[in-house]
Phi, psi and omega in degrees: 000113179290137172320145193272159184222120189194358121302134182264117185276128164273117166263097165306121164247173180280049203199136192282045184255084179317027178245177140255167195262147165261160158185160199268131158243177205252174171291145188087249175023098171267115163328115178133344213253139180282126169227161168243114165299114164268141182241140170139211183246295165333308218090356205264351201269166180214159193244173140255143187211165163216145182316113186245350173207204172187125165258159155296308182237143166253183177281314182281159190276174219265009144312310197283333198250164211272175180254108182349135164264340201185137172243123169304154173285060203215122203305152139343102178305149181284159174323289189301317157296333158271020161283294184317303192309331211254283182303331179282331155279002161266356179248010149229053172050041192235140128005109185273024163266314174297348216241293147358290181253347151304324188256020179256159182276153208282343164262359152308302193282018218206345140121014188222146203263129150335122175276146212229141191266172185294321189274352166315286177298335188272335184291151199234164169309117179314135185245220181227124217279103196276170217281162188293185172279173171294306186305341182283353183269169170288096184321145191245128154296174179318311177325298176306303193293343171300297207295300182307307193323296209283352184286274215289339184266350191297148192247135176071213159289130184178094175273125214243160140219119190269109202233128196173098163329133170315095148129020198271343175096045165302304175335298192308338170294304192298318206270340199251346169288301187288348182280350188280320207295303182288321200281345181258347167096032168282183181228136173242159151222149199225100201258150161265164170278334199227152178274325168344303192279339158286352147305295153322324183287313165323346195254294193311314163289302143299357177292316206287321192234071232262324182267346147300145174251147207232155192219125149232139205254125166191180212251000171253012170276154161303165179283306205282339155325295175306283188317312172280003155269344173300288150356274179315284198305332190289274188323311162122048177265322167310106156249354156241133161247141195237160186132179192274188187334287160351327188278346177306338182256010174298134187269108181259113187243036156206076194279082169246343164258162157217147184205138188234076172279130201080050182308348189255351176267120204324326201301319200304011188219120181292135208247349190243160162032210196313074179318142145194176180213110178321315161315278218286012150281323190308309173304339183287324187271357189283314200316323183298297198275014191047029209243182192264154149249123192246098192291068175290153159206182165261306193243085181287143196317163175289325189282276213296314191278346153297328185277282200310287219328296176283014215056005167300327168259181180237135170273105176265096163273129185276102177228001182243170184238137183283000164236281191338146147287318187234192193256166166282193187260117151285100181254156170246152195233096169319094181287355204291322175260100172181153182251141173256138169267113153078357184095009189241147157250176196287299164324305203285328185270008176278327198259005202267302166314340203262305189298302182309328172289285188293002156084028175267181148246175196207141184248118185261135169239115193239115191280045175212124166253184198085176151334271183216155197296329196205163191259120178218191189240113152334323210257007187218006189083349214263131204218137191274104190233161200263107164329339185247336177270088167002359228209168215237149199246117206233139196291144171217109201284332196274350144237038156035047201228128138288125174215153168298141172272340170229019137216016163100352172315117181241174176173135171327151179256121183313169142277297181249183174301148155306327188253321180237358138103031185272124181264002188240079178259107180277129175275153155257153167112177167215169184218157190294347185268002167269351158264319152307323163300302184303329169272356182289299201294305183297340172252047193311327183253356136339168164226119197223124192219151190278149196212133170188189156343299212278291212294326189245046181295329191240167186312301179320307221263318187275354145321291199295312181291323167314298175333305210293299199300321170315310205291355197053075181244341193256145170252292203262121191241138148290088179212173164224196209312351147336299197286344195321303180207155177098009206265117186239094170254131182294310166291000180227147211256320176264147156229125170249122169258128164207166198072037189273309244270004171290352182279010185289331177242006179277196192275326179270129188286013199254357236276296201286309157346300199286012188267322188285302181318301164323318191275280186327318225275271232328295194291007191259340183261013189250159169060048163291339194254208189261016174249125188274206240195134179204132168270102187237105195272082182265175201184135150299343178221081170287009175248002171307142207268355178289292174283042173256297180307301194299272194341327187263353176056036179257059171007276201311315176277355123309305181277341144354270204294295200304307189317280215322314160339267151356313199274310214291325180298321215072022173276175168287144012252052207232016183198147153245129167239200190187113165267155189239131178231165180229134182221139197218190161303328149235158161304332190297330184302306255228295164320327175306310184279316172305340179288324168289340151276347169282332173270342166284356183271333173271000199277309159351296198085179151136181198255090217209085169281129170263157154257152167316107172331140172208139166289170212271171186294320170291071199278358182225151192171113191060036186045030154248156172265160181197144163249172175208162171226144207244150191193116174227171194231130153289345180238127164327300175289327160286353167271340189277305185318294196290326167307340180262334158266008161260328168307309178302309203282339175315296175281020159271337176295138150317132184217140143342115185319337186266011175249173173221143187219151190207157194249143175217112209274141205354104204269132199272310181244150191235000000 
């Protein structure tokens, strides 16, 4: 006997479109419930979605509308998550099917259930997890205990920043917090920036909490892995979830902490497809759930850190490290008269030696991986550049491979030039793998080994190497921003920084920030332990006052000097902005339609600055061109206003099929 269908389902779909979809359904059937959907001109093809409302009636006529096909076996998602879901698509303009199904684990979205082993399905709802014994904890400094006091006594919403020199013992904060939380029979989530970084914290967490169960959510877990901690987290069997960005959209619903660490790093903000920044959803939801939040850094992002300022956050400082007696010496080392070896100074290979005597390690930091950025020809010009990219095809000497960095592009490293057939063609520039070689040769009895993309590409590998730096297997380490932070190594005592000083001058005001940031994390990994600890900064501008503030290890008067810089400017956070970019086959195409969205944009009015179309600095990638238009605000709600009637309107220009365009809501890159 077929079900009766006299309900109307409104369905968030996966489709570029700013609507929901009707469709007919039986009685029971909850906002919230994962359904499979015919889609199409036919019908015949079927989607997945979820149910975001239920009507009596539709708009569409009742001929026209088609019939659930199928409701997954899965309780309902909660209210608060399709809450959650709703607000991140009105505040970055994305499709609330796209918003949805980005925050479902991937055979949810795909309309399919995980197979579940028996001790799985025998599992009951989580009760509340006791607190460790006391002898067993890490004695806290005052700080540290101040710090807990004030997490764990907060009632409601209560976003902390927690600011706290490399090595002050935040973890231990973060963790003696999540333990008052499971002892109340709550749930934390706790996001990192990078899937690197969840393996260790991960040994660190279960060391600590051996009778909890922990769900980790990233995007290097198996699918059918995501999908049963998405469950488990749903069901309330999760009392902690640890992952990256992603994790932010797990549904908990004995939600008592968010904990963000390393609150200031870029990864937290998806750069791709659905653009949002995890950080600042996660604040929207402690806000939501009423629950407290904590934002750690060393170096805190410019935006968080204007929020303690004014008090919208309460601000917690870290200023001693919790095993080291001092912070290390940061020194700068002048390069402007000195011939460099290899891209080293003299200072650096002196201390460098000093280390290999007393048997430390020592960390070289370089933010370019490869060989040499680029391969080119003295006598014709001719420079190895990637056919789909704006961008130079960089040597990677060690599997004699040119490849693109940004779209994957490879090709054999030539014998002579392409163009004129010149045998003496040279890369220029250097990489961590033309500096692992150059310390390979000068150091013959080091062990020195490199750590970047390339060397840790897969989970395993950059496991084995971490294991290889524990074991003191390593003299010498070669890396780049990998190594920056969350890294606790004991034995190593130097950080030699080079090649810092082009972010010194670049274009994006946010440049110098990710640099002081970059430097401070790097230099944060020598003399953690009871060995102390030194930094050496070479540079063409030792007076620069960004490395003056690192020497003086001075946070504050660096985040200062730029807010004022900022203010003066109008940049954020003294603005809001929203880039709108386009990418087509050609630029001009792709500049054309902005230009016709810049005029529907003034047609608004509105408290509104427009900018000019321009092409991106990357302006070709993956062989479309692409431009952008900049659109700012001095106010959040009139930049918020205008962006949901201009977003309509968007999607009404006419545009060529081959182009595509997206909006990016306070935008990280330019």
């Amino acid at each position: 006997m077929p079900q009766a269908l006299d309900l109307v389902l409104q369905v968030a779909l996966d489709v570029p479109l700013p609507r929901l979809f009707d469709y007919l359904g039986s009685p029971g059937t909850m906002p919230g419930s994962i359904v499979r959907v015919p889609f199409g001109a036919a019908g015949k093809g079927l989607k997945t979605g979820v149910v975001v409302a239920v009507a009596s009636s539709s708009a569409q006529p009742a001929d026209k509308l088609k019939a659930v096909e199928a409701v997954l076996d899965v309780p309902p998602l909660p209210p608060d998550w399709l809450a959650l879901c709703e607000f991140v698509s009105r505040y970055y303009q994305h499709p609330l099917g796209g918003v949805t199904s980005m925050a479902l684990p991937p055979l949810l979205r795909q309309g399919k259930l995980p197979r579940r082993t028996k001790a799985r399905d025998a599992s009951t709802a989580a009760g509340a997890v006791p607190l460790p014994p006391t002898f067993l904890l890490p004695t806290l400094l005052d700080e540290q205990a101040v710090a807990v006091a004030a997490i764990t006594a907060a009632q409601g919403f209560a976003p902390f920043l927690l600011h706290g020199i490399t090595g002050s013992g935040k973890t231990e904060v973060y963790l003696q917090a999540i333990a008052a939380v499971l002892a109340r029979g709550g749930q934390a989530l706790m996001l990192v920036p990078e899937i690197a970084l969840t393996p260790q914290l991960e040994g660190r967490v279960a060391a600590r909490f051996p009778q909890a169960t922990i769900v980790i959510a990233h995007s290097g877990v198996a699918d059918a892995g995501r999908t049963r901690g998405f469950l488990d987290a749903h069901a309330g069997h999760a009392d902690i979830v640890l992952g990256t960005r992603l994790a932010v959209f797990m549904p908990l619903p004995r939600l008592g902490l968010i904990v963000i660490d390393e609150e200031h790093d870029g990864s937290f903000k998806q750069q791709e497809g659905m653009r949002y920044s995890a950080r600042d959803v996660a604040v929207f939801r402690a806000k939501q759930r009423g629950v407290p939040i904590v934002l750690g850094s060393a170096t805190p992002s410019l935006e968080t850190f204007h929020h303690a300022r004014n008090g919208r956050y309460r601000l917690i400082e870290l200023t001693r490290r919790a095993v080291a007696e001092a912070p290390p010496v940061v020194r700068v080392v002048d390069t402007r008269r000195e011939k460099l070896q290899d891209g080293m100074s003299a200072a650096l290979l002196k201390a460098l030696e000093a280390r290999l005597e007393k048997a430390e390690q020592s960390l070289i930091f370089l933010n370019r991986r490869g060989y040499a950025p680029v391969l080119a020809c003295p006598a014709c010009g001719w420079i190895s550049g990637c056919r789909r990219c704006a961008a130079n095809l960089v040597v990677h000497l060690a599997d004699k491979r040119l490849r693109c960095h940004h779209c994957g592009l490879e090709a054999g490293i030539p014998r002579a030039c392409p163009d004129c057939g010149n045998l003496d063609i040279h890369p220029f520039g250097r990489g961590t793998q033309r500096l692992e070689a150059a310390l390979s040769e000068r150091f013959p009895t080091a062990r020195v080994l490199r750590i970047d993309r390339d060397s840790a590409s897969t989970p395993s590998k950059w496991q084995a190497l971490l294991a290889s730096i524990h074991a003191g297997e390593v003299d010498i380490l070669v890396g780049t921003q990998m190594l920056a932070k969350g890294h606790d190594f004991p034995r190593l005592t130097l950080v030699g920084v080079t090649g810092a000083d082009a972010a010194l001058f670049a274009a994006d005001f946010r440049a110098p920030e990710r640099l002081f940031s970059q430097l401070m994390q790097v230099g944060g990994r020598s003399g953690r332990a009871d060995l102390p600890g030194e930094v050496l900064i070479q540079t063409e501008h030792p007076d620069h006052p960004l490395y003056r503030a690192l020497v003086d290890h001075d946070y504050a008067a660096f985040a200062a000097a730029q807010l004022a810089e900022r203010e003066q400017a109008g940049f954020p956070p003294y603005a809001f902005q929203a880039l709108l970019r386009a990418e087509a086959k050609q630029l001009d195409t792709a500049l054309e339609f902005l230009g016709r969205a810049r005029e529907a944009a003034a047609a608004l009015g509105g408290d509104i600055a427009l900018y000019d179309p321009v092409p991106m600095r990357l302006f070709r990638k993956m062989t479309l061109e692409r431009g952008q238009l900049l659109v700012e605000s001095a106010s959040r709600p009139a930049l918020q206003g205008f962006l949901a009637a201009w977003t309509a309107q968007l999607y009404e220009l006419k545009a060529p099929r081959d182009l595509r365009w997206h909006l990016d809501v306070d935008p990280l890159e330019f």
